[in-house]
FISEMAR-137849 format. One record per residue: z, y, x of N, C-alpha, C in turn; residue in one letter. Coordinates in steps of 0.02 Angstrom, whole numbers, plus 50000, padded with zeros to 5 digits. Layout:
BEGIN
R  n.zz  n.yy  n.xx ca.zz ca.yy ca.xx  c.zz  c.yy  c.xx resn
R     Z     Y     X     Z     Y     X     Z     Y     X    A
...
END
This chain:
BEGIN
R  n.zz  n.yy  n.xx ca.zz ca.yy ca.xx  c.zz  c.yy  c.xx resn
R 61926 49807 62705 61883 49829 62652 61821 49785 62652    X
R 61803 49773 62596 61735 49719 62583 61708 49784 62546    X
R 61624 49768 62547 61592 49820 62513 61552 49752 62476    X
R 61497 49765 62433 61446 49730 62405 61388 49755 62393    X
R 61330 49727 62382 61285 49756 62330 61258 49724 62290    X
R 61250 49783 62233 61243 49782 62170 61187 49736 62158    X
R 61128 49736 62194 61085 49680 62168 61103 49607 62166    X
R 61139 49599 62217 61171 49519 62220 61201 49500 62144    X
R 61235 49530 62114 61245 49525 62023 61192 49547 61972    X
R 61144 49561 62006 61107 49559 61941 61079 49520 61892    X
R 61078 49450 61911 61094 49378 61880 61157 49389 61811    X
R 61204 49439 61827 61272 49448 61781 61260 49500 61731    X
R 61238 49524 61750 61223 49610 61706 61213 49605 61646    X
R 61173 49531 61608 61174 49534 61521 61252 49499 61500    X
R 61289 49461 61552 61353 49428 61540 61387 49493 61528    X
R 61402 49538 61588 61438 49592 61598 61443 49649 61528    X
R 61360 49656 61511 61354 49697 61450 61405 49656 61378    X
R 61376 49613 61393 61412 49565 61321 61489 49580 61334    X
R 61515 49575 61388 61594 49575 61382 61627 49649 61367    X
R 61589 49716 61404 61611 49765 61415 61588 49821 61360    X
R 61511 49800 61351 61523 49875 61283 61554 49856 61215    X
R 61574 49783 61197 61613 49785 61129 61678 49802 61141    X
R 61722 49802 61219 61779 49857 61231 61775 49922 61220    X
R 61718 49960 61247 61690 50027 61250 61715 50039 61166    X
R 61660 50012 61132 61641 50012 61067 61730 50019 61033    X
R 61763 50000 61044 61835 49990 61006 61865 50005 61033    X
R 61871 50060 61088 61913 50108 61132 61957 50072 61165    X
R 61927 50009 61190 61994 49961 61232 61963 49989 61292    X
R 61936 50012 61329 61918 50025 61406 61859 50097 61376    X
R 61911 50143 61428 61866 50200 61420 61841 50234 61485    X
R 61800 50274 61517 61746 50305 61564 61779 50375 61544    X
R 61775 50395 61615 61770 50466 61618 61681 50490 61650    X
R 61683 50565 61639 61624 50607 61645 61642 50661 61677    X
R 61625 50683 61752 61632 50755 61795 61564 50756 61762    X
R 61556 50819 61702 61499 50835 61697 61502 50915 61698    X
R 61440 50941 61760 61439 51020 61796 61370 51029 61733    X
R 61366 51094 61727 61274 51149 61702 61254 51159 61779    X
R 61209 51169 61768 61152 51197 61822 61151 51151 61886    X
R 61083 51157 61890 61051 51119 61956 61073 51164 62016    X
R 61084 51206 62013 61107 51261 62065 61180 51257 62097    X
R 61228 51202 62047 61285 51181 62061 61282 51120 62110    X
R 61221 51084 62114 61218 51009 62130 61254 50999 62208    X
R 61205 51074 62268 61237 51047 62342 61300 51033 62319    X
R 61340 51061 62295 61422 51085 62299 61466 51022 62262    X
R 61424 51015 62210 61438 50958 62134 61440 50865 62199    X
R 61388 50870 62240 61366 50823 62281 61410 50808 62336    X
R 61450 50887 62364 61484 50876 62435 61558 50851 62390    X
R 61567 50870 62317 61633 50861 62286 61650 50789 62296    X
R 61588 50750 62298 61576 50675 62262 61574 50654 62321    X
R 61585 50672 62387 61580 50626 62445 61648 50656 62472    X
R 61689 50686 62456 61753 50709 62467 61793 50681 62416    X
R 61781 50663 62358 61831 50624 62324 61862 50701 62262    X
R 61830 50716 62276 61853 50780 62243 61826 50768 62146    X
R 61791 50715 62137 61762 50716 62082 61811 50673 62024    X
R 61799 50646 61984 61847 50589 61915 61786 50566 61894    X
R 61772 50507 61915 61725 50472 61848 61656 50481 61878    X
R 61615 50467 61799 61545 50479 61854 61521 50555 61849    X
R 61507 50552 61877 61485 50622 61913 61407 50641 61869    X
R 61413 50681 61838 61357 50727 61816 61335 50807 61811    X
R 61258 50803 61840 61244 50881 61847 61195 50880 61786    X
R 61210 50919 61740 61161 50929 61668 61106 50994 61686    X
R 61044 50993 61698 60999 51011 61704 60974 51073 61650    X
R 60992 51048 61592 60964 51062 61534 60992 51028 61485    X
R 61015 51070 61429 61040 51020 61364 60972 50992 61311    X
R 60922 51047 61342 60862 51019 61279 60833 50968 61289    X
END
């Protein structure tokens, strides 16, 4: 296993945008969302996401307003 970090590409990040949201945009590559309500879910929402227990990126919604 190789790991990286993310700052080492940040030189790429306006290339990367240019290639990837006009896929987004025209439903050629799509994202998923674990999105939980309440901050009161987060320990649990948090231990899901280090167990693999989650899909996608992981969100705890606070508040819809």
């Amino acid at each position: 296993m190789k790991g990286f970090f993310i700052a080492d590409y940040s030189p790429e990040h306006e290339k990367f945008l240019e290639v990837v949201l006009p896929l987004i945009r025209e439903g050629k590559t799509v994202y998923l969302e674990d999105i939980v309500e309440g901050l009161e879910n987060a320990p649990a929402i948090l231990f899901g996401l280090f167990s693999g227990r989650n899909v996608g990126k992981q969100v705890v919604v606070v508040s819809w307003e």
